[in-house]
N, C-alpha and C positions, 0 to 999 in steps of 0.2 A: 132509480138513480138518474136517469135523462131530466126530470123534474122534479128535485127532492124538497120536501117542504122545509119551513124555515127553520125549523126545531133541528133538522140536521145540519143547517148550514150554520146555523148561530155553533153547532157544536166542533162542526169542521173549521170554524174561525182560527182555532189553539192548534191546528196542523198544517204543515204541508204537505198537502193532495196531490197526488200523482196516477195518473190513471192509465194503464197500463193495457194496452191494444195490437199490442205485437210482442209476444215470444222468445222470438228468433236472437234476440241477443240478451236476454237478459240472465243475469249470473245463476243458475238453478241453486248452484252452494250456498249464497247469500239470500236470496228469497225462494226458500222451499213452501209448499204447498201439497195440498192435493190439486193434480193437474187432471182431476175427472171432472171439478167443478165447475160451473156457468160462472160463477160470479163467486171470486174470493177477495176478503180485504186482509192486510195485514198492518198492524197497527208497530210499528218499530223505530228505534234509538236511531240517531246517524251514525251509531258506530257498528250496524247489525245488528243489535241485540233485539232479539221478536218480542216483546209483550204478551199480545194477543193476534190473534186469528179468527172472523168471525166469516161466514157462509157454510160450508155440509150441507149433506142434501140425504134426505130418504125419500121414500115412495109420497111424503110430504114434506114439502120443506119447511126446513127449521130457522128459516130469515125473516125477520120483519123489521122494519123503520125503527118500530121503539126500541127493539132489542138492538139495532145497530148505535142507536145513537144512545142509549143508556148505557154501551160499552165503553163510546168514545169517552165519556163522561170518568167513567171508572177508568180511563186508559191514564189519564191525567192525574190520577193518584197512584197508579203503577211507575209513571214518569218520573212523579217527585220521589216515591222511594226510592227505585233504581240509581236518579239522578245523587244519592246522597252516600251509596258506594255500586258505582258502576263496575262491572268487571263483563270486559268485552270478551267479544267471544273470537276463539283462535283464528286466525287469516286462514285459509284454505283457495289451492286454487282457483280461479275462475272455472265454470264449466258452461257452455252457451248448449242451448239446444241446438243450433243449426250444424253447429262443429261437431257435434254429438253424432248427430245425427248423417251426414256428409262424411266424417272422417273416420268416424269407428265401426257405422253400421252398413256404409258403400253401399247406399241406394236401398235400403231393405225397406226402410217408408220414405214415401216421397213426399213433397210440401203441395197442397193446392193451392191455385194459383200466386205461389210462392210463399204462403203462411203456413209457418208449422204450426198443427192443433199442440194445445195444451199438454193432451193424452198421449202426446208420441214422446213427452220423455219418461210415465210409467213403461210405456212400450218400449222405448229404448233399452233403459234398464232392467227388464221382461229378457230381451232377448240378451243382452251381457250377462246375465246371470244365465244366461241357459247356456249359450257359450262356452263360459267358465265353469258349469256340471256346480251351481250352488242352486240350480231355482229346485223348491220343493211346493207341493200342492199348498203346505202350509200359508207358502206367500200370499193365496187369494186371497186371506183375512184381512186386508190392510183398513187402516182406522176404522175400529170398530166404533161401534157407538156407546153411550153411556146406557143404554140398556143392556149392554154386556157384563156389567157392575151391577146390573138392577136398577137404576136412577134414570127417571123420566124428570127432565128437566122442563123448566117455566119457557116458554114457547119467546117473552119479551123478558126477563131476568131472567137468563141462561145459566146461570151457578146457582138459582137456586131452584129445589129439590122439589118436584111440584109430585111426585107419588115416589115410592118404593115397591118396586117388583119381588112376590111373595116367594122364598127359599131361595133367595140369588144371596152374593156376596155384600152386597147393603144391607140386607137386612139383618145376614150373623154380625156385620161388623156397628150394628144399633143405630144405622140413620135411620131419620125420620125424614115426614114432608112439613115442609116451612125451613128443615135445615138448609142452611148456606155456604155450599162447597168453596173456600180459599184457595186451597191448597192441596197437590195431586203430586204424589213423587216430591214432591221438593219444589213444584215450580207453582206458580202463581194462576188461577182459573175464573177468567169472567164469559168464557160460552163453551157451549158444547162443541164447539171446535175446537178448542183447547184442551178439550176433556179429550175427545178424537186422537190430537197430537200426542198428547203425551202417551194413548194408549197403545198407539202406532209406535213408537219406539219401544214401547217396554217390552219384553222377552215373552214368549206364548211359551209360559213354566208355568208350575205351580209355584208359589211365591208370595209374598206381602208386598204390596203396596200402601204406603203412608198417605193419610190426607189430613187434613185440617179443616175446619166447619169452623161457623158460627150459628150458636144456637142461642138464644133467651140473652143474646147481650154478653154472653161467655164465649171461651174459646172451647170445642173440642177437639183431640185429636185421637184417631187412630188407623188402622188397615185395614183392608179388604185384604181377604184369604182367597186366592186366586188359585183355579183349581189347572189340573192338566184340560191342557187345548181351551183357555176361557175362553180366544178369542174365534173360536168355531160358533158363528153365528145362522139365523137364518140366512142360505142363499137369496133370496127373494130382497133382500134389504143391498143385494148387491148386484142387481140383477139389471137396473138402468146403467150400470157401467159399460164404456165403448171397449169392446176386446178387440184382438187381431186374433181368433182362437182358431180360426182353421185353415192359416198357410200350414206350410209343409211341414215345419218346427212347433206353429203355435199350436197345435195340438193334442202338447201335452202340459199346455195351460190347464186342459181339461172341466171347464165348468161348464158341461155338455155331453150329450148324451151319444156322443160318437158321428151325429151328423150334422147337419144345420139347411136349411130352405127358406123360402117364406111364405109368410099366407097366404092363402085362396082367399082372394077378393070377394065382396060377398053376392055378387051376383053367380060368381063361378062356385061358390057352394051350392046358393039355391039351383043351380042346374044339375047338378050329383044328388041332390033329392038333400042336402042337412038345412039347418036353419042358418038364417043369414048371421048371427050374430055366435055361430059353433064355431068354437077351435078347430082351427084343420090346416095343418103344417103341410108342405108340401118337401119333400126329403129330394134335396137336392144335391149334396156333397155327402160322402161318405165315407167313412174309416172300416177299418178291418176286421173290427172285432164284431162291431154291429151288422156289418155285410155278413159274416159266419154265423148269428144268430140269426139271421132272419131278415132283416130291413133291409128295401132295395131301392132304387134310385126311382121317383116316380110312386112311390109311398107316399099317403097323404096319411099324416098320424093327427087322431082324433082326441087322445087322451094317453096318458101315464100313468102308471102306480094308483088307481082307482081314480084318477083327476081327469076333469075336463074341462075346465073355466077356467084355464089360462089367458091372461087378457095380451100376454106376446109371445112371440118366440124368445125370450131371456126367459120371461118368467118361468115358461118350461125348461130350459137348461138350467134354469137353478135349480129347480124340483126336482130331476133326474141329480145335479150334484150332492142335493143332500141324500136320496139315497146313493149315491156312489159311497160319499163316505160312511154312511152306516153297512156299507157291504152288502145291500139289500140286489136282487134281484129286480128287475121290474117289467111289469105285463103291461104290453104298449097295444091299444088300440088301433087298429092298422083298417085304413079300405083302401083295397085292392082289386079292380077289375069290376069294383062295380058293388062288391061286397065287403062287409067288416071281417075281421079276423084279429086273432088274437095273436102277439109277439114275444116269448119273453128274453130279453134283453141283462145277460149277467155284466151289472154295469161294474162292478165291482175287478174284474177280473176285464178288462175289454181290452184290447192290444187296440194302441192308436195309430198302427202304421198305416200307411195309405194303400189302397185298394190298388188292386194290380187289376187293370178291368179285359178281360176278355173280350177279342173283337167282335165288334156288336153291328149287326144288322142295318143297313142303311138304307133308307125308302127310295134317295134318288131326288127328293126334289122337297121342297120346303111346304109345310103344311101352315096355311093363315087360319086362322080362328073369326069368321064375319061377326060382327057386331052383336048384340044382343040376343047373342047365343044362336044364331041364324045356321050354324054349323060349320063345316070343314070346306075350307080349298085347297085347289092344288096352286102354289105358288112357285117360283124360281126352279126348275126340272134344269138337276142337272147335266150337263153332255157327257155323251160315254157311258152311261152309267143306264140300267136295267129297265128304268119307269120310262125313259125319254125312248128306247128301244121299243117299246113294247106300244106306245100310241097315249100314254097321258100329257094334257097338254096344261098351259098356264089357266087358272080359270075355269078348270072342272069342280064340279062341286061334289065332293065326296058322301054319299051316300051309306056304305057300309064296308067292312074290312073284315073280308073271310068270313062274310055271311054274317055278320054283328056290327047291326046298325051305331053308327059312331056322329055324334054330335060336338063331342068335346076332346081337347088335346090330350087330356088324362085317360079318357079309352083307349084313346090310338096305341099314346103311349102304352098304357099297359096290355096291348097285342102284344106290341113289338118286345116289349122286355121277356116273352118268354118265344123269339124267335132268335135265329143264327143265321150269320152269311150262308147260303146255298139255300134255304127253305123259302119254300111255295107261297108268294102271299098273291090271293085275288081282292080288287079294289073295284066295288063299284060305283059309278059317278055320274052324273048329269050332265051333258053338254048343247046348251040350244034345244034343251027340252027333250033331250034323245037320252034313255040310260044304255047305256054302254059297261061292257064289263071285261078288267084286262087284268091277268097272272102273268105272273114277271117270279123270276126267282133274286131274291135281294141278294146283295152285295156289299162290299165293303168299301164305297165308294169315298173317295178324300174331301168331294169338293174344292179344288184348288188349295190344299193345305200345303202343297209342296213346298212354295217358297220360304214360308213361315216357319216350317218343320226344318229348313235346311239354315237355318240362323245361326246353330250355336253350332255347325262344321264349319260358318264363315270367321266365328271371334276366335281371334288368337292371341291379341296381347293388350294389355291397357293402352288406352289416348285413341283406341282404333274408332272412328266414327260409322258409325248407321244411320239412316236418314229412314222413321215408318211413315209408311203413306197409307193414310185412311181415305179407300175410295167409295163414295155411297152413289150406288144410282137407283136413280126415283122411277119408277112409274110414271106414264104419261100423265097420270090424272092425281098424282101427290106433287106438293114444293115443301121446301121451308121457308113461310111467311113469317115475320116479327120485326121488332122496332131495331134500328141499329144503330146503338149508341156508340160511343167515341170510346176505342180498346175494348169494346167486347169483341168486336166481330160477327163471324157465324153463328146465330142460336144454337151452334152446334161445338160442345166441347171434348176432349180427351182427358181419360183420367189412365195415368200410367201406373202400374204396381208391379214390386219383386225387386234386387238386388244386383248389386254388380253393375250400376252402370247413371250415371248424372241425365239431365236433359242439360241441352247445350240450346238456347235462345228460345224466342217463345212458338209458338204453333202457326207456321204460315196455313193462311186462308186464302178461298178463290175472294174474288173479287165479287159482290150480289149485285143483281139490276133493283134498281132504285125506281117502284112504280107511283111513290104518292107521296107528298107532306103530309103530317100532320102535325102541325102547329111548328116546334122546333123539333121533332122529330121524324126523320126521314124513314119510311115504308120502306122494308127492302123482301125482296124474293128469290128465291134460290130453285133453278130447274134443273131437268138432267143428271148429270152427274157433278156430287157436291169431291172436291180433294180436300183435304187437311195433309201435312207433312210436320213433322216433327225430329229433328235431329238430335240423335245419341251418343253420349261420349261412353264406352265401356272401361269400367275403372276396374274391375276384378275378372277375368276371363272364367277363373274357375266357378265364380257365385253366380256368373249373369246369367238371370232369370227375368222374362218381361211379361207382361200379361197389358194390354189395349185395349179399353172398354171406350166406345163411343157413343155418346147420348145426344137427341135431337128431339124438336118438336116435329114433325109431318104431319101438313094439314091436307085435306081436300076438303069437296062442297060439304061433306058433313062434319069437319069438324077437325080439333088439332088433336094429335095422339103420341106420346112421347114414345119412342125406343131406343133398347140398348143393342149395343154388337158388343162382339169379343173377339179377340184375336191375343196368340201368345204363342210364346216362341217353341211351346212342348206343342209346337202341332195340333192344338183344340182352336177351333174357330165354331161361332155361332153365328150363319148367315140370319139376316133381317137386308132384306131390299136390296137384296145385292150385293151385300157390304162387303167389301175385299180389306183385309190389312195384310199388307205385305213390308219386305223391308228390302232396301236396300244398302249396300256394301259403299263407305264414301273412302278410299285407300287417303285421298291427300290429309294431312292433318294441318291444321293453320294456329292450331294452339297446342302450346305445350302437355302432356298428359299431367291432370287436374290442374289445370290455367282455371283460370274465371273468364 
């Protein structure tokens, strides 16, 4: 579309183009869509009335040049019927995403850097339906494809019928391939997005559906005999959609297998001994049901239901959904500790409340992972706390834990997941070419969690401001280097997530040292200790929930390496280099509660 050939343009002559690159105010009642899609067009009357809709997407997409502009072509005979008894379609509220979004869901998605994605108004209306006690598993079905009918459609003429799928409802209702779909329900079909549309509205019953064809120069008409649940399709065909599926609500969206993580990078497989191109999830979030059968946090899951060639993580939550819905059980692949083991998992039956986790074991001091699998260090040792007591310092090089040699953070980890506050761990380590060996009994230490953890005994009423401060300090021998263009700032940004509460102006930055031109862009370096601040308007006292994710480039002489931190107001913080998020309490207010 940035350089379309001329055959499109000569056909866009007959229209007014409008091209549509921000959201945030446009009417969702009057141009509906699917809001999962990269690239939707909609072909419509000035009075509302839609014609056609061409873009959808599967695991292949179904867009091309010719087929868009062999629509347009056909739009223009849709134009002239319509035009000869128009009948417009009823006024309905305006509905904007931003206001949607702002006013009804109080902070529950947030905009980056002030655009709202497409997808946040399925998600919106995700969570008002859950709200309202109408959402049912059902809903994941939405526009199904025309292989749900049976009818594999021409890739460039999209109405017409380029195969028939053998025992589906095409085929009892006698299409053939070469026929040419008109007409679907009563409305008018020039692409499999209109076939999509109409089948997204119509009722998941059993039921007749009318069409009308063109075959041999004739008209035919008749129905597809549409059974119970048609439109239960493969999960996989649904599986690049953006979910919110594991806040605290999204949950029981459930197109997942009760936990979610993500891949081990393939250098960190080949050091657990799999192949670099092996599925292997890393189980990072967990629900209730899957915690009671078995799966624990630090699980790297290798395969499902006799599968292992998952090429993502969706793909495997779909997989795991279609056995949920079949009621099937499922035997998950699990290595743990070094070893495989088998899981099985009653997805059918799995409560998706959120794990209550029992106080868990704390080392004391942050463990780094050296580069190309070189092993373990000891990093950031925190004060007060059992490890700094007992003589580890920054910069040991961890050798083994409790007698088993440990090279990667997934061993460690999995010591630690079968250890408790009060139990004995011995740690031995290298320092200056000395091994050295030191027993500490862990603890259940906070890491400066306190402030963050006392956030929501400071909210008390809407308009109240907070001001969070991300503080990063570096290492003597890291910066953050890169190019500093005009309103980006810090190569370092915050992404805020949860409910209850606005940002109020944009994200103050320290000020960088400026070491070098290049060309018309200035060289900028960041030492020390980096701030970021960010002020909060809390709009719901009872919803507000915050969770601070900070991302950066950090280079030294070997190289730039991106990390994240986390911080949130349930008291969970992930140190990386120091990272402190705390918040502070701003009493004055200088704007009205929900001002702009």
């Amino acid at each position: 579309m940035v350089r379309p050939p001329q055959e499109f343009k000569a056909a866009a002559s007959d229209y007014v183009c409008v091209r549509v690159t921000n959201i945030n105010r446009v009417d969702l009642n009057r141009f509906a869509f699917d809001h999962d899609l990269t690239l939707a067009l909609v072909l419509a009357n000035a009075d509302g009335t839609v014609y056609h809709r061409y873009g959808g997407r599967t695991t292949i997409s179904p867009m091309s040049m010719g087929g868009l502009v062999a629509l347009m072509k056909e739009g223009l005979v849709t134009h002239r019927d319509y035009s000869a008894a128009p009948a417009p379609p009823p006024a309905r509220p305006p509905l904007f995403l931003q206001e949607l979004v702002e006013n009804r869901l109080r902070g529950t998605i947030q905009p980056v850097f002030g655009c709202y994605h497409c997808h946040y108004a399925r998600e919106a209306g995700q969570y008002l339906a859950l709200e309202a006690g109408e959402w049912t598993p059902d809903q994941f079905w939405i526009y199904p494809l025309p292989e749900r009918l049976g009818l594999v459609m021409n890739q460039d003429r999209q109405n017409h019928v380029e195969k028939v799928l053998a025992g589906s409802p095409a085929t009892a209702a006698g299409i053939r391939s070469g026929d040419v779909l008109e007409r679907l329900g009563g409305r008018r079909v020039g692409t499999k997005y209109d076939i999509q549309w109409i089948l997204h509205e119509h009722e998941d019953a059993p039921g007749a559906l009318a069409f009308t064809l063109r075959r041999d120069g004739g008209t035919v008409e008749g129905a597809f005999d549409l059974p119970a649940e048609w439109k239960v399709g493969d999960p996989a065909d649904y599986a690049w959609r953006v979910r919110n599926v594991y806040t605290q609500h999204m949950t029981k969206f459930l197109p997942a297998p009760g936990f979610t993580g993500e891949m081990l990078p393939p250098a960190r497989r080949e050091a657990l001994g799999l192949p670099a191109d092996r599925f292997a999830l890393r189980v990072e979030k967990l629900n209730l049901g899957t915690h009671l059968a078995g799966i624990r946090e630090g699980d790297v899951i290798l395969g499902a239901g006799g599968r292992s060639g998952f090429a993502t993580v969706r793909d495997f939550h779909a997989w795991c959904e279609r056995l949920r819905r079949d009621g099937r059980d499922i035997r998950m692949t699990v290595l743990r500790h070094g070893g495989e083991m088998a899981v099985m998992v009653p997805l059918a039956s799995l409560n998706y409340s959120k794990v209550e986790k029992a106080p868990q074991a704390d080392l004391g001091f942050i463990v780094q992972q050296l580069p190309g699998g070189a092993g373990l260090r000891v990093g950031n040792v925190t004060d007060g706390c059992s490890a700094e007591k007992a003589g580890l310092l920054i910069g040991d090089r961890i050798a083994a834990v409790d007698g088993s040699s440990v090279t990667e953070g997934e061993a460690l980890a999995g010591i630690l997941n079968d250890k408790a506050p009060g139990d004995l761990l011995t740690i031995d380590v290298t320092r200056n070419g000395k091994a050295l060996q030191f027993g500490f009994i862990l603890s259940g230490c906070e890491r400066s969690r306190t402030e963050v953890a006392r956030l929501s005994d400071t909210v008390r009423e809407p308009g109240q401001r907070l001001t969070c401060r991300v503080r990063i300090k570096l290492p003597e021998d890291k910066h953050i280097y890169s190019v500093h263009r005009e309103g980006f700032g810090v190569p370092t940004y915050l992404e805020f997530r949860g409910r209850g509460y606005r940002l109020v102006g944009p994200v103050e930055e320290p000020v960088p040292r400026k070491v070098e031109e290049s060309g018309l862009e200035p060289m900028w370096i960041h030492e020390g200790v980096v701030e970021l601040t960010q002020a909060i308007e809390v709009t719901d006292p009872a919803l507000f929930q915050l969770l601070v994710q900070v991302y950066a480039q950090v280079c030294d002489e070997q190289g730039c390496h991106e990390f994240r931190a986390v911080a949130g107001n349930d008291g969970s913080e992930k140190d990386f280099f120091e990272f402190r998020g705390h918040f502070d309490r701003q009493p004055e207010v200088t704007e009205t509660p929900g001002g702009r």
